[in-house]
Biopython code that builds the backbone (N, CA, C, O; Angstrom):
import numpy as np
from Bio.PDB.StructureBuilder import StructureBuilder

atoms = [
    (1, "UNK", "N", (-6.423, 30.063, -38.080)),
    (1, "UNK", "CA", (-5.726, 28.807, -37.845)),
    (1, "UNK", "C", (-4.814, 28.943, -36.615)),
    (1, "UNK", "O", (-3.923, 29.791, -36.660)),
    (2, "UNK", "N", (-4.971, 28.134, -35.456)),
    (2, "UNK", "CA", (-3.635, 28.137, -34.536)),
    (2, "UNK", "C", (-2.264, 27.991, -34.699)),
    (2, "UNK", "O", (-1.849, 27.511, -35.754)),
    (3, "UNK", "N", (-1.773, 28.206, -34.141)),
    (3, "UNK", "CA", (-0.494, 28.167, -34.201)),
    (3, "UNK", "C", (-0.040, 26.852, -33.705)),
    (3, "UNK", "O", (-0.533, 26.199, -32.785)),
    (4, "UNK", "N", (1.176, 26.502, -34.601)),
    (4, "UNK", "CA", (1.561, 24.658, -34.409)),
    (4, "UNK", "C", (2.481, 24.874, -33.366)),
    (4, "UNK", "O", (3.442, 25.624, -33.191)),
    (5, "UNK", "N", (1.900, 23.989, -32.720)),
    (5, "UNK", "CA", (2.357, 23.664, -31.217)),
    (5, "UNK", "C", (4.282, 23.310, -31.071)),
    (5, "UNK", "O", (4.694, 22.165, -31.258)),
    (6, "UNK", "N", (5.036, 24.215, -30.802)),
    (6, "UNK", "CA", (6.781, 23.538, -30.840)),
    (6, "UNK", "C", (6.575, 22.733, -29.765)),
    (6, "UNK", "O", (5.960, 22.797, -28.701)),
    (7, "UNK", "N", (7.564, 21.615, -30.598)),
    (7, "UNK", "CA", (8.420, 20.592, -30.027)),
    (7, "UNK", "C", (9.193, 20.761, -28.699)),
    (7, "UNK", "O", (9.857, 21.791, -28.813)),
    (8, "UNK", "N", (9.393, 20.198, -27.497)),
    (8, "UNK", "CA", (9.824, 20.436, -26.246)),
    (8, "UNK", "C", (11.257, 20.811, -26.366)),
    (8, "UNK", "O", (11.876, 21.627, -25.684)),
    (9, "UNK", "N", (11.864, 19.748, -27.786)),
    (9, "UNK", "CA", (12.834, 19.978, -28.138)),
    (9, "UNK", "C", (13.471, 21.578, -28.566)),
    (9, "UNK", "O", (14.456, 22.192, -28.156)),
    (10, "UNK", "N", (12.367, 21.926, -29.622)),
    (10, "UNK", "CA", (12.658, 23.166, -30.455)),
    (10, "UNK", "C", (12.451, 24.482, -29.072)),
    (10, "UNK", "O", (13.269, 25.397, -29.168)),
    (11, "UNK", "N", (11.674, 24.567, -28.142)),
    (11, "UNK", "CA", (11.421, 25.152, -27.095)),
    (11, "UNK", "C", (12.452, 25.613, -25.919)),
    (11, "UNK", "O", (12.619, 26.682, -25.332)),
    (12, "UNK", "N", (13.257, 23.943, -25.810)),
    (12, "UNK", "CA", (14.713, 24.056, -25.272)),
    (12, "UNK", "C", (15.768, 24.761, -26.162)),
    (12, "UNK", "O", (16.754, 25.398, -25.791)),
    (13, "UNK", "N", (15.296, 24.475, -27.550)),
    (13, "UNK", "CA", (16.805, 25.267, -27.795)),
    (13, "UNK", "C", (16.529, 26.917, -27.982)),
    (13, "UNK", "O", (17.261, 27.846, -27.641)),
    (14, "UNK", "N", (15.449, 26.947, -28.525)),
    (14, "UNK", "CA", (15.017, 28.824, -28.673)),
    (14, "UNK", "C", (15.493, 29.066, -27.018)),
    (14, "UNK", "O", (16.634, 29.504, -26.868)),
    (15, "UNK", "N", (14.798, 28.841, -25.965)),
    (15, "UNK", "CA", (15.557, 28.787, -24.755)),
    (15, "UNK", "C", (16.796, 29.454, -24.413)),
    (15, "UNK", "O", (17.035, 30.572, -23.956)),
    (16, "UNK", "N", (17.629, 28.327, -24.806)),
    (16, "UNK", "CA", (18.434, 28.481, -24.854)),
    (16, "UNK", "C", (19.364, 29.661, -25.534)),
    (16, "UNK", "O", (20.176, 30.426, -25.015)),
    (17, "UNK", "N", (18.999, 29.533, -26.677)),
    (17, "UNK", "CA", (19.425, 30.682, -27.744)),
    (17, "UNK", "C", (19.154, 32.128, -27.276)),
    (17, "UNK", "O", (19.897, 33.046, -27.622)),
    (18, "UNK", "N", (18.053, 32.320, -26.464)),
    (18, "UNK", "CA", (17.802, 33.050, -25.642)),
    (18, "UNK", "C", (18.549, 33.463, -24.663)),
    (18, "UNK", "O", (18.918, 34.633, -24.568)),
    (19, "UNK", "N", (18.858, 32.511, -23.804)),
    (19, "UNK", "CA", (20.024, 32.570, -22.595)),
    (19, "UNK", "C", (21.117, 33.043, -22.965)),
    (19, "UNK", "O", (21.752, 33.792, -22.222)),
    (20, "UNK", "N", (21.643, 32.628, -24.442)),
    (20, "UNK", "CA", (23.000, 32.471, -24.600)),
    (20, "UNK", "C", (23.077, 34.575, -25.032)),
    (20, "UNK", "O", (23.685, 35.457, -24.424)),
    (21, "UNK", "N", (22.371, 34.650, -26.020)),
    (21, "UNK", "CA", (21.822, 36.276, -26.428)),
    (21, "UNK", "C", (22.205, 37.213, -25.215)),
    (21, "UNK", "O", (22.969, 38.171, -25.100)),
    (22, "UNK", "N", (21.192, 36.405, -24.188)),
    (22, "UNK", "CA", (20.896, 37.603, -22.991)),
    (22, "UNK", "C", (22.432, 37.361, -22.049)),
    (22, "UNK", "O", (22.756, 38.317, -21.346)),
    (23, "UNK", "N", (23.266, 36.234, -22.035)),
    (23, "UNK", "CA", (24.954, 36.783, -21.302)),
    (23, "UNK", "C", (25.698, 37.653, -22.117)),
    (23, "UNK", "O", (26.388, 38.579, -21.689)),
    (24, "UNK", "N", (25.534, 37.310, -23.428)),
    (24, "UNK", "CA", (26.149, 38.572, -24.158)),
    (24, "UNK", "C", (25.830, 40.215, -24.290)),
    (24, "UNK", "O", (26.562, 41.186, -24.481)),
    (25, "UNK", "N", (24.431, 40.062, -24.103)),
    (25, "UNK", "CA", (23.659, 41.597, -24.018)),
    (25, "UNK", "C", (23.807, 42.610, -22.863)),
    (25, "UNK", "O", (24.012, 43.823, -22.894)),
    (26, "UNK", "N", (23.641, 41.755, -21.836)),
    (26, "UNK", "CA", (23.729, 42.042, -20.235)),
    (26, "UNK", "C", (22.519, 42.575, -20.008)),
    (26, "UNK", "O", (22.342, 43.605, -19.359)),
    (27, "UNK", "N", (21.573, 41.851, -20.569)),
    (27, "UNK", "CA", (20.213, 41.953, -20.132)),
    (27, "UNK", "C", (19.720, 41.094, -19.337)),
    (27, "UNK", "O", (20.169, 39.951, -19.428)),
    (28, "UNK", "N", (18.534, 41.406, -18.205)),
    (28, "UNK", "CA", (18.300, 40.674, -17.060)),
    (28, "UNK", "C", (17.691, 39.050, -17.914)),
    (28, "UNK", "O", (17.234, 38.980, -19.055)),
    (29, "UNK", "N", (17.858, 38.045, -17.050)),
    (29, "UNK", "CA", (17.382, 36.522, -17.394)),
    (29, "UNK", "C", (15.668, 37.207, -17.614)),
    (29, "UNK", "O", (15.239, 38.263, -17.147)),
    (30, "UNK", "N", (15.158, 36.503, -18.214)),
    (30, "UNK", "CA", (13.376, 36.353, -19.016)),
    (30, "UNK", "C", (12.859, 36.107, -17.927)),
    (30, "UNK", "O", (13.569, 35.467, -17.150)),
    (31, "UNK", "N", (11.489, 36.499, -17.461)),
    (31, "UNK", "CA", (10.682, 35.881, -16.011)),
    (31, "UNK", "C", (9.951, 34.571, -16.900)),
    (31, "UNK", "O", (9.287, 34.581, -17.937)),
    (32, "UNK", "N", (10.484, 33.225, -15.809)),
    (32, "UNK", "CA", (9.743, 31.691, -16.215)),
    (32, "UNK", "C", (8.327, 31.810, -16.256)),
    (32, "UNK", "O", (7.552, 32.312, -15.442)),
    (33, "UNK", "N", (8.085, 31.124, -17.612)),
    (33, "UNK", "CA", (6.991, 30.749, -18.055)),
    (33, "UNK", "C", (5.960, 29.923, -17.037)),
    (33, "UNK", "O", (6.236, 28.869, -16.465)),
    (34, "UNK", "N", (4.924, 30.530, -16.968)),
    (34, "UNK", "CA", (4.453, 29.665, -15.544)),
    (34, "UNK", "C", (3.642, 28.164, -16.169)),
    (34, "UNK", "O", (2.814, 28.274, -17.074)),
    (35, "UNK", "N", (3.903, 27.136, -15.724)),
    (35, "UNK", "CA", (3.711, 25.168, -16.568)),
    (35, "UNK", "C", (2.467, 25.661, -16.507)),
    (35, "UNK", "O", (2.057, 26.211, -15.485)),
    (36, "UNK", "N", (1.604, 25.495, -17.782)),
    (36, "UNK", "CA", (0.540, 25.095, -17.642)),
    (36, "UNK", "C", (-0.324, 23.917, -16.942)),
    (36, "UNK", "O", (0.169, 22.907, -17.445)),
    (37, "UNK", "N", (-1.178, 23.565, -16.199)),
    (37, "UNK", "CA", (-2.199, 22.729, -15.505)),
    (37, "UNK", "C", (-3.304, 21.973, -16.484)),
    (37, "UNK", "O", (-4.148, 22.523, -17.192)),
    (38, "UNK", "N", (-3.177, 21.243, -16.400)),
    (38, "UNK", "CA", (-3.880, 19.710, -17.126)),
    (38, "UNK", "C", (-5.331, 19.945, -16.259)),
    (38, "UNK", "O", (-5.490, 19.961, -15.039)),
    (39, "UNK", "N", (-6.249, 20.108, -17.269)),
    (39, "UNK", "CA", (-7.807, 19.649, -16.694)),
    (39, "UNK", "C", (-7.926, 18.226, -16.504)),
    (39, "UNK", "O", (-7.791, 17.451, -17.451)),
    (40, "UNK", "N", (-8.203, 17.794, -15.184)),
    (40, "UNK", "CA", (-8.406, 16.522, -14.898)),
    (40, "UNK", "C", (-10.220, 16.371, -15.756)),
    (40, "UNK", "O", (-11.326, 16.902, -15.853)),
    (41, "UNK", "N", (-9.141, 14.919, -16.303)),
    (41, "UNK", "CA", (-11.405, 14.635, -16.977)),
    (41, "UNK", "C", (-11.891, 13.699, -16.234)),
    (41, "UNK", "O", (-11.217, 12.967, -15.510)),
    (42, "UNK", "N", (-13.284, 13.661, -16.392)),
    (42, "UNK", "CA", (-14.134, 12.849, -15.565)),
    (42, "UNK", "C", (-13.944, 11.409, -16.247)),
    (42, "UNK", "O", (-14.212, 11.034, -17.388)),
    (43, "UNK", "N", (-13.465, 10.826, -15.299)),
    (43, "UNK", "CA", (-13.319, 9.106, -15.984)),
    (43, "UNK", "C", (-14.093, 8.284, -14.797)),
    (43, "UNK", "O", (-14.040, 7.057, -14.709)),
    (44, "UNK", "N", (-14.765, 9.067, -13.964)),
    (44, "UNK", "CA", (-15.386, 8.273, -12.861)),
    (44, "UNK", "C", (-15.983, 6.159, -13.226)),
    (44, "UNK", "O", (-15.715, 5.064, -12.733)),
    (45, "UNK", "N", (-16.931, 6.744, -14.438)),
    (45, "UNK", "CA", (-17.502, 5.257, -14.952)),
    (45, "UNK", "C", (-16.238, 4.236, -15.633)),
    (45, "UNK", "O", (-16.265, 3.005, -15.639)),
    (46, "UNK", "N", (-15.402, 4.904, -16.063)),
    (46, "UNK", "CA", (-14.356, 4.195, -16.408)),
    (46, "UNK", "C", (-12.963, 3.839, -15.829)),
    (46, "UNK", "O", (-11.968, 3.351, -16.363)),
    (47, "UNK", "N", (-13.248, 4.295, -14.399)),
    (47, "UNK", "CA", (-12.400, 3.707, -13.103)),
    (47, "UNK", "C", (-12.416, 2.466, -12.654)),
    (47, "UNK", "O", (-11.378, 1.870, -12.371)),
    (48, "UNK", "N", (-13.873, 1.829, -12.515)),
    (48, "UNK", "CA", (-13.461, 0.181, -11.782)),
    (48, "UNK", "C", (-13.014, -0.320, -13.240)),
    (48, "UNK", "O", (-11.992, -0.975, -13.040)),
    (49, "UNK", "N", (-13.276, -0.319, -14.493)),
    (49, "UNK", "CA", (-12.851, -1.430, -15.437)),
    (49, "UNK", "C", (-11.603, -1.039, -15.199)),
    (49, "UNK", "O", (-11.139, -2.034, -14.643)),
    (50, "UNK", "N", (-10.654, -0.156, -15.256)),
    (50, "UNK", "CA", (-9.188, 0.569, -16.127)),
    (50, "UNK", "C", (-8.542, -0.389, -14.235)),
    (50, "UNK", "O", (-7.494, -1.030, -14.158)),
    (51, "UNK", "N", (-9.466, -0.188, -13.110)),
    (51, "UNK", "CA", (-8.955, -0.745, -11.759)),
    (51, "UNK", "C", (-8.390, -2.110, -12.110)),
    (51, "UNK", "O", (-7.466, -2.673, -11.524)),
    (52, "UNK", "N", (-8.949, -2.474, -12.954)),
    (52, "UNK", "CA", (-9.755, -3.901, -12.637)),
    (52, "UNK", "C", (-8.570, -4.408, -14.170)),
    (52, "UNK", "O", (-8.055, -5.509, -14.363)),
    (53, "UNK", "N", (-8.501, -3.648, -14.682)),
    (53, "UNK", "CA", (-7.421, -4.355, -15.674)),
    (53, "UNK", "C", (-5.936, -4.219, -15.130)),
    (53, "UNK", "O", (-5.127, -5.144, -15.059)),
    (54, "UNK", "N", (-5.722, -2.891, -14.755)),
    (54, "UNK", "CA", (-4.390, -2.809, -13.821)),
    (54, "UNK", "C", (-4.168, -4.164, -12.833)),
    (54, "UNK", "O", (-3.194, -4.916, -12.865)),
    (55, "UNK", "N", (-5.233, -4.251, -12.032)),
    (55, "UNK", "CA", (-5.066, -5.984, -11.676)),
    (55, "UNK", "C", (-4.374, -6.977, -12.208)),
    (55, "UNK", "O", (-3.400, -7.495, -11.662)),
    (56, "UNK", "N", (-4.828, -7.291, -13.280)),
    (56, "UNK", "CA", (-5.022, -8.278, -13.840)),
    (56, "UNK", "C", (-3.583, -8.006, -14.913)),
    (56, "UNK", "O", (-3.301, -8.976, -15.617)),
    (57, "UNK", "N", (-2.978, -7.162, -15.013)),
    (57, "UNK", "CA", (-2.143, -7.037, -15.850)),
    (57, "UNK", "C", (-0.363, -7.573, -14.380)),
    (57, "UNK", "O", (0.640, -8.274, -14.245)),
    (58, "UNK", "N", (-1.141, -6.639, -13.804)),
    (58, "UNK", "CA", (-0.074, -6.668, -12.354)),
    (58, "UNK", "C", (-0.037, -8.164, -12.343)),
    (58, "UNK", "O", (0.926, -8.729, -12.861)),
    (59, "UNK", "N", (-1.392, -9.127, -11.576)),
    (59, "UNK", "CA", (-0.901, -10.257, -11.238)),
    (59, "UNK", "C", (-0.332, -11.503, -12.358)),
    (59, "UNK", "O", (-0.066, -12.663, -12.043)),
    (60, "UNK", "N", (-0.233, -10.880, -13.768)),
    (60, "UNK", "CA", (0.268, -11.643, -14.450)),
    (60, "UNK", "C", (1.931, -11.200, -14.995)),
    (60, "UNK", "O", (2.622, -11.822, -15.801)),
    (61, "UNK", "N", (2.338, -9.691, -14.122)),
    (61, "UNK", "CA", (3.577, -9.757, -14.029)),
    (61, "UNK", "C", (4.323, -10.742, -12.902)),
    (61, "UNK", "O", (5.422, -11.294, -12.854)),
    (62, "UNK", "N", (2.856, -10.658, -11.791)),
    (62, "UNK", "CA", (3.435, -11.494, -10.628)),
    (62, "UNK", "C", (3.945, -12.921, -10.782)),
    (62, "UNK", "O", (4.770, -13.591, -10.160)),
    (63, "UNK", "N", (2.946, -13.206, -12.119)),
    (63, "UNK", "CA", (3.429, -14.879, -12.202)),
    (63, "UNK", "C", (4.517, -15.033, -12.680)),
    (63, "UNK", "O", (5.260, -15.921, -12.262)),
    (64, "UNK", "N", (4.969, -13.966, -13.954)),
    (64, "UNK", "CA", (6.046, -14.243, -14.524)),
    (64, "UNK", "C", (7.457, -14.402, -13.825)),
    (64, "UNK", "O", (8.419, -15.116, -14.110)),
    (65, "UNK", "N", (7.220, -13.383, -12.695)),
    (65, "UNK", "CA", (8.230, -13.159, -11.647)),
    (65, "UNK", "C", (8.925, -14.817, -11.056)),
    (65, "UNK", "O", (10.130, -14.905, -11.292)),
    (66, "UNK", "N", (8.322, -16.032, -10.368)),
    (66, "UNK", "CA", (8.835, -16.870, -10.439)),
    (66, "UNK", "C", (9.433, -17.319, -11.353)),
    (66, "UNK", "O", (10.636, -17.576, -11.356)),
    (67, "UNK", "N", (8.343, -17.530, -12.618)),
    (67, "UNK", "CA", (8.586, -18.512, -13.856)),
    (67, "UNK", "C", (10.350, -18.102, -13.838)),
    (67, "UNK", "O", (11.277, -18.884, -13.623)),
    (68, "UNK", "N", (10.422, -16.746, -14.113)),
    (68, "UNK", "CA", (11.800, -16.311, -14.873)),
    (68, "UNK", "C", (12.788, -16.353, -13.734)),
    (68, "UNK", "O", (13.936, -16.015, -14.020)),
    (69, "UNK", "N", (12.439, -16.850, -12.014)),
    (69, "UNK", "CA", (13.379, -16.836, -11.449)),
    (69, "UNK", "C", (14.100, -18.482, -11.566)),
    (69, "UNK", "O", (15.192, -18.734, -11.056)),
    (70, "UNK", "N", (13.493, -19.240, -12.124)),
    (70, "UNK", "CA", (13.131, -20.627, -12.277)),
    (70, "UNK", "C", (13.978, -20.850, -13.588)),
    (70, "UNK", "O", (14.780, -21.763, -13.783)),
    (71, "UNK", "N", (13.666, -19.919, -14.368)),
    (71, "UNK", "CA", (14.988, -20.164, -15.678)),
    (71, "UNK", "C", (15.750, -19.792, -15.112)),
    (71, "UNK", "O", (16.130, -20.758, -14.451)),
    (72, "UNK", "N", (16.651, -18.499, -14.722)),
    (72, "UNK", "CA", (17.476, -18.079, -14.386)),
    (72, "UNK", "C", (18.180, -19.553, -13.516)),
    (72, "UNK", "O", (18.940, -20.190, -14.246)),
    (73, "UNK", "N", (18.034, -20.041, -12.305)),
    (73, "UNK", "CA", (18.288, -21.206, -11.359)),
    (73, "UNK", "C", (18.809, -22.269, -12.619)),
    (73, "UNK", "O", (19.925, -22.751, -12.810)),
    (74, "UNK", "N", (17.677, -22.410, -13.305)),
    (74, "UNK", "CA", (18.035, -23.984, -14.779)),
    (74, "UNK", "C", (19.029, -23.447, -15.389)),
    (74, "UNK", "O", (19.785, -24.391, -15.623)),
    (75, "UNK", "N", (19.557, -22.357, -15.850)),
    (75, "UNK", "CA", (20.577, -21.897, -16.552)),
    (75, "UNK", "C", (21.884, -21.780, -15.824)),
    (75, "UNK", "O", (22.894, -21.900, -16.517)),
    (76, "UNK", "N", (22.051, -21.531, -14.326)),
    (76, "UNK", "CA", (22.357, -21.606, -13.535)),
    (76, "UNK", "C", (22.853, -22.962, -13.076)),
    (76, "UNK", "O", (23.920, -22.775, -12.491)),
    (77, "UNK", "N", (22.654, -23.770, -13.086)),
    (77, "UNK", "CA", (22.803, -25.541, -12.951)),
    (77, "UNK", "C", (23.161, -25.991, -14.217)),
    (77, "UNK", "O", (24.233, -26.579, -14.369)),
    (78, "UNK", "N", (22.676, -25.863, -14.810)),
    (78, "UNK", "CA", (23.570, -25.958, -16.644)),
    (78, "UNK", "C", (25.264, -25.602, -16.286)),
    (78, "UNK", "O", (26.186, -26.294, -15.856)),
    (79, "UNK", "N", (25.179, -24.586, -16.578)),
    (79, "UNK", "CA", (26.429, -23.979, -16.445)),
    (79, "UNK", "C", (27.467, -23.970, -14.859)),
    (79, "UNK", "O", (28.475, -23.287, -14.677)),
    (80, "UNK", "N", (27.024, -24.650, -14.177)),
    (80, "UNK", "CA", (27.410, -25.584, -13.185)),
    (80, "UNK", "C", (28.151, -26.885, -13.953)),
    (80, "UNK", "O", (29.297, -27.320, -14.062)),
    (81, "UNK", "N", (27.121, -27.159, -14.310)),
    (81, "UNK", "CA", (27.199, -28.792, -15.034)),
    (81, "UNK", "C", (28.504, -28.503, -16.206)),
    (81, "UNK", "O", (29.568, -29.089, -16.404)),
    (82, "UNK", "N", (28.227, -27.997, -16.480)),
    (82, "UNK", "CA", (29.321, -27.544, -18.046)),
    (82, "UNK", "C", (30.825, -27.684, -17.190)),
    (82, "UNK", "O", (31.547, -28.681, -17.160)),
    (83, "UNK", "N", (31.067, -26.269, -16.461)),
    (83, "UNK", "CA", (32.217, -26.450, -15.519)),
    (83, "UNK", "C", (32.849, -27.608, -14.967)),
    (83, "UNK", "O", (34.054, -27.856, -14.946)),
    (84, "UNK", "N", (31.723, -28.415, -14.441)),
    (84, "UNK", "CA", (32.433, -29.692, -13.779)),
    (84, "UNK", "C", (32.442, -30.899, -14.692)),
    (84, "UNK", "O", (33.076, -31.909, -14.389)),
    (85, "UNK", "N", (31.644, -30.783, -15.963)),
    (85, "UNK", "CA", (32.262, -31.515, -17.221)),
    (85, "UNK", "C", (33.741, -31.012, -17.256)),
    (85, "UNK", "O", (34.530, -31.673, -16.580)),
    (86, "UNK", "N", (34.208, -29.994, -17.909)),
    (86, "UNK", "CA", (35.077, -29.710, -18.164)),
    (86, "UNK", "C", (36.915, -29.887, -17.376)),
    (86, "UNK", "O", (37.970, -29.661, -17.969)),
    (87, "UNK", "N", (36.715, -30.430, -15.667)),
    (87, "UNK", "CA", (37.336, -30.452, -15.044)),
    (87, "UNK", "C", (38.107, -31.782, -15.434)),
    (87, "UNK", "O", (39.072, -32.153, -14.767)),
]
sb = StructureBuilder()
sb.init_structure("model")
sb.init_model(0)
sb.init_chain("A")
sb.init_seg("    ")
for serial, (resi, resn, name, xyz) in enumerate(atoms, 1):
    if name == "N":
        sb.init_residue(resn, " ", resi, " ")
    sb.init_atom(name, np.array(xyz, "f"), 0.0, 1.0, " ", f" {name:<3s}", serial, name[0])
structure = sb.get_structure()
C-alpha cells in the first residue's frame, strides 16, 4: 500500500519543526527538496473545444462588464436624487 500523501499544510509544519530542532542542535540547515515536475498530458484533441469555451465564457464576462457599469451610474443618480430631495 502507498504511503498517504501529507497535506502541504502538515509538510510546512514537520518543516518547520525541523528548522526549529536544527537552531537548537547546531546542526547544518537540511539540503531542499528538489519540486517535483508535472507530466504535461496530451490534450491536443481537446484544445480547440476547452479554446473555444474559454471564448465564450470571456465574452460573456465582457458583456457583463457594461451591464454592471450601467447599475453602478443608476445607483449613482438615485442617490444623487435622494441628496437633493433632502435639501
Amino acid at each position: 500500500m502507498a504511503a498517504k500523501k501529507k497535506s502541504v499544510l502538515a509538510q510546512r509544519a514537520n518543516e518547520l519543526e525541523d528548522a526549529v530542532v536544527r537552531m537548537f542542535t547546531g546542526e547544518a540547515p537540511a539540503a531542499k527538496a528538489k519540486k517535483k515536475r508535472k507530466a504535461k498530458r496530451k490534450a491536443a484533441k481537446a484544445a480547440p473545444a476547452k479554446g473555444a469555451a474559454k471564448k465564450a465564457k470571456k465574452a460573456k464576462k465582457a458583456a457583463k462588464k457594461p451591464a454592471k457599469k450601467a447599475k453602478k451610474a443608476a445607483k449613482k443618480v438615485v442617490r444623487k436624487a435622494k441628496r437633493k430631495a433632502r435639501r
